[in-house]
N, C-alpha and C positions, 0 to 999 in steps of 0.2 A: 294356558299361554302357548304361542306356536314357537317351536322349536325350528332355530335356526338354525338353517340351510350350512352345507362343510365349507362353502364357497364365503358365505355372511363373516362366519366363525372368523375365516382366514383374512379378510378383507379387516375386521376388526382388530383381528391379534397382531398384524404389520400395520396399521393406523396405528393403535398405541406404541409400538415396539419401534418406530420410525417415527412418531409424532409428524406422521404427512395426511394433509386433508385426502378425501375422496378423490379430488382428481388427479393428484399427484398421484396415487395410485395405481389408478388406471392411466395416467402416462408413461407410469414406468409398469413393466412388464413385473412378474414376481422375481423369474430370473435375476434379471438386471436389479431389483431392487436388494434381491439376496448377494447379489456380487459388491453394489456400496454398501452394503451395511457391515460384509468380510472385509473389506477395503477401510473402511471407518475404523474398525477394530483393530486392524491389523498397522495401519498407520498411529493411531494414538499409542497403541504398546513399543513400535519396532524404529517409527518413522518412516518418512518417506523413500529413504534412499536403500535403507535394509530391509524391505518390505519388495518382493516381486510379483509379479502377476503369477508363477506359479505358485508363490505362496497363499494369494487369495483364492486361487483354485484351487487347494486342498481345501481352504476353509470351508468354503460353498461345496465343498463335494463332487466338482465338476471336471470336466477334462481343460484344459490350459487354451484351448482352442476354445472352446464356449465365450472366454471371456475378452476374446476379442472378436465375436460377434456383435460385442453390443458396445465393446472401448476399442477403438482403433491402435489405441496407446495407454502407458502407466499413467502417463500426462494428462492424457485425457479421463482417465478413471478419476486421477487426483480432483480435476476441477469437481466431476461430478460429486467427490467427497468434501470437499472444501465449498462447491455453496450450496451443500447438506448444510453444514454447520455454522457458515454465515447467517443462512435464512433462520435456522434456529435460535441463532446468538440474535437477532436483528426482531423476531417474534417476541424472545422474550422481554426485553429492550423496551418493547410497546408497549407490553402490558403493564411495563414494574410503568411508564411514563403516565396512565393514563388514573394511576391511584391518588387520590385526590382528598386524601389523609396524609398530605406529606407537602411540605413546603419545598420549591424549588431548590434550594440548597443542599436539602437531606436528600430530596430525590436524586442529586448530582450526587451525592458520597456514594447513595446505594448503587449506583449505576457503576461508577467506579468500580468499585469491592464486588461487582459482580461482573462485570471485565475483566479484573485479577483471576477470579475464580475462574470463571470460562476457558480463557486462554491457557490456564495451569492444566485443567481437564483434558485441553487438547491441544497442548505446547508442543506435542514433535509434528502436528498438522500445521497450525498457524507460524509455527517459529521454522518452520522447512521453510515453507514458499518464500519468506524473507532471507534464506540462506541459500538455497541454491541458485547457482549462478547465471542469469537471462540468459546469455549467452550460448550455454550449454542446453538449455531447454527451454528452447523459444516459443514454446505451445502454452508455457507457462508465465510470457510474458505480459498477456491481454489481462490475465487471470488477476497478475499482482498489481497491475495498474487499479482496477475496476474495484480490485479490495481497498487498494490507498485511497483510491478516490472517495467512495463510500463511508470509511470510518473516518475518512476527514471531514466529511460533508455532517455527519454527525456528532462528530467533534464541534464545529461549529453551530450546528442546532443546540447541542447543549449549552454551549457557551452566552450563545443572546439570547436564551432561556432565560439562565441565570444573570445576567448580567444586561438586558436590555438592548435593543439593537441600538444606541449611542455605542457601543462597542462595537460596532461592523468596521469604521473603519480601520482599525488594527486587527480586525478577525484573525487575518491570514497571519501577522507575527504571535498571536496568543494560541491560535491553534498548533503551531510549529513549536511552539514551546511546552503546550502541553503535550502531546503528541510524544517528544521527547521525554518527559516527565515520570509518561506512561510505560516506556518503555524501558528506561534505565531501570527504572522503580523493580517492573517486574523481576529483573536480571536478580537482582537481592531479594527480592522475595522466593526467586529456586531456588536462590545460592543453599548449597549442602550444607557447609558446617553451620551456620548461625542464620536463616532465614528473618527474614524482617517479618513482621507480621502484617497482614493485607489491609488489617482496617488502621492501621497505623501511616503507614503509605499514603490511604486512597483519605486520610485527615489532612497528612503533612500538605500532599498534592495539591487539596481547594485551599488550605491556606497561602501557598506560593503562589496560586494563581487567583486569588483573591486583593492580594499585594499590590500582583501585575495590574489585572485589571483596573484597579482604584487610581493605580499610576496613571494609565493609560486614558479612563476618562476622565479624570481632574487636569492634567497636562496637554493632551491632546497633539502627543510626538508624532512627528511623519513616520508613517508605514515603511517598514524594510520590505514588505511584502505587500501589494495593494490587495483589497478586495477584488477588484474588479481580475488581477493576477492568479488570484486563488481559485475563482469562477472558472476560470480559462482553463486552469491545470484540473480542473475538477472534471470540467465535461470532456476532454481529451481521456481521462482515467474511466471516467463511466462506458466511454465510446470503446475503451479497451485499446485506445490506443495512442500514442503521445507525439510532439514537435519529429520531422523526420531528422537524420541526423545532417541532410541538406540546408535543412530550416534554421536548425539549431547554428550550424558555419556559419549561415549567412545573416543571421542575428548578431551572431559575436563580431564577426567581421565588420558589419557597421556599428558596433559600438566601439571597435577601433580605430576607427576611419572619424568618427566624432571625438575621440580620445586625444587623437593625434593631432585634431584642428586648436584644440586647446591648449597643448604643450606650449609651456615658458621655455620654447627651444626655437634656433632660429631658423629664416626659409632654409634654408639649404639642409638643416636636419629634418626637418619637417615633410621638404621634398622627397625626400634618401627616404622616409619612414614611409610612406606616402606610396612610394615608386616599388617598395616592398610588397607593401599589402596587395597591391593590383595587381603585382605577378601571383600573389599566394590565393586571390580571389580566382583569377585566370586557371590556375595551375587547380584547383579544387571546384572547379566546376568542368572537368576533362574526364573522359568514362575511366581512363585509370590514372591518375593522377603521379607525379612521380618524384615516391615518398623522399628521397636524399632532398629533392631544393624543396620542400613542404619544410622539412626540419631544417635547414639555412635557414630560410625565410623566417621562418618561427623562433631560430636564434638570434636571429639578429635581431628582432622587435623586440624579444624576451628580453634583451641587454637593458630597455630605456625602462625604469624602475617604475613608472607611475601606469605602462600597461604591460607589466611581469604576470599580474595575477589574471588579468583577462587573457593572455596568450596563453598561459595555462591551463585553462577553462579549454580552449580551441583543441590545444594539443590530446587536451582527455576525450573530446569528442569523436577527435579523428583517431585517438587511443593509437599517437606514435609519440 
């Protein structure tokens, strides 16, 4: 038998040890591969935020400089560690889908309960990037889109798996509910003193979304959510990037302007409300716009109770 080469050896011992094909290999350098894999480690014990790049440079052995030869930023190291472990959670994913020993139902439990499991595995990785603040680290914004996107789009694979696409048209409220489902669920299953148990949860789960569903195709309620809405927010989140906050004003602003033609109020309010909005449209489309008559404007609309909750919606966008 010929005896393999030091270079084979190693190529094999980080293939198993990183569970990356051949070429992801040779895309990433050993270096760089050595610095996410300290990065991986270091983030699942410490988390994201008590975790620094000198601290992955002692792991790897290297000087603090090396490791921003190959990550410009923590930000950027993070993604590279995060769709590490995406791709892996999303491989194996495939594989449990493709066993054919198993009826669509139980396949959805297993998938479940092994979503719990993953997530707990690497909860201060997955559960960071949904807590740190966009705002604060905007390189991490593309990141959290493209993951929303994705486990949604999956979420709803699995869903008219199980459930048949006569379920598409309510996709988008059964996915937002289970979504939700999945993640309270999880909160009690870290919880310290009295943990919920996983395969107990990921039962309860297809049961209340079993409920849903039966509701939803025997009834056949209008969508809170459309499909073809959920399509929209999906490819924005894959593209890594979502409505500008231009887009978004000026969405809501003609859903005001339609709100307001509606009012059981007479001309003269209707004008008054009317004569608002097109200073506040005017005033928000100016390179600095000028925030005291934005919040007049905004108050005075807020007053008429039937569009309280859309000026509200405006006010978080414009986040005055």
């Amino acid at each position: 038998m010929n005896k393999r080469s030091p270079l084979t050896q190693c190529l094999i011992f980080c293939m198993i040890s990183h569970k990356m094909s051949r070429e992801e290999f040779f895309y990433l350098g050993a270096t760089e591969l050595e610095i996410v894999r300290s990065a991986t480690k270091l983030f699942k014990e410490h988390g994201y935020p008590a975790t620094s790049i000198q601290d992955i440079a002692e792991d790897c052995q290297i000087a603090k400089g090396s490791v921003y030869k190959y990550f410009s930023s923590k930000e950027d190291l993070f993604n590279a560690v995060f769709d590490q472990c995406q791709n892996n959670f999303f491989q194996q994913i495939e594989r449990m889908s493709i066993d054919s020993s198993c009826t669509n139902k139980e396949r959805f439990l297993q998938q479940i309960i092994f979503r719990f499991q993953y997530f707990i595995e690497h909860k201060y990785i997955f559960i960071d990037l949904q807590e740190i603040p966009i705002e604060q680290n905007p390189k991490l914004m593309p990141l959290r889109l493209r993951v929303r996107a994705k486990f949604m789009n999956w979420y709803k694979e699995c869903l008219v798996h199980v459930y048949g696409a006569s379920i598409k048209p309510n996709i988008g409220d059964l996915v937002t509910i289970y979504k939700a489902l999945l993640r309270e669920y999880l909160f009690w299953i870290l919880h310290d003193e009295k943990p919920v148990s996983i395969e107990d949860a990921a039962a309860f789960i297809i049961k209340q979304i079993d409920i849903l569903a039966h509701h939803y195709l025997e009834n056949e309620p209008k969508p809170l959510l459309t499909e073809a809405e959920v399509e929209k927010y999906m490819n924005w989140g894959m593209a890594g990037t979502n409505e500008t906050k231009a887009q978004v004003t000026k969405h809501l602003i003609e859903k005001l302007a339609a709100m307001i033609s509606e009012l059981p109020a007479g001309k003269t309010r209707r004008e008054e409300m009317n004569e608002a909005l097109t200073l506040l449209k005017e005033e928000t489309e100016k390179e600095q716009p000028k925030r005291t008559l934005l919040m007049a404007l905004l108050t005075f609309l807020e007053k008429e109770e039937k569009l309280t909750s859309t000026v509200k919606q405006l006010k978080n966008v414009m986040m005055l």
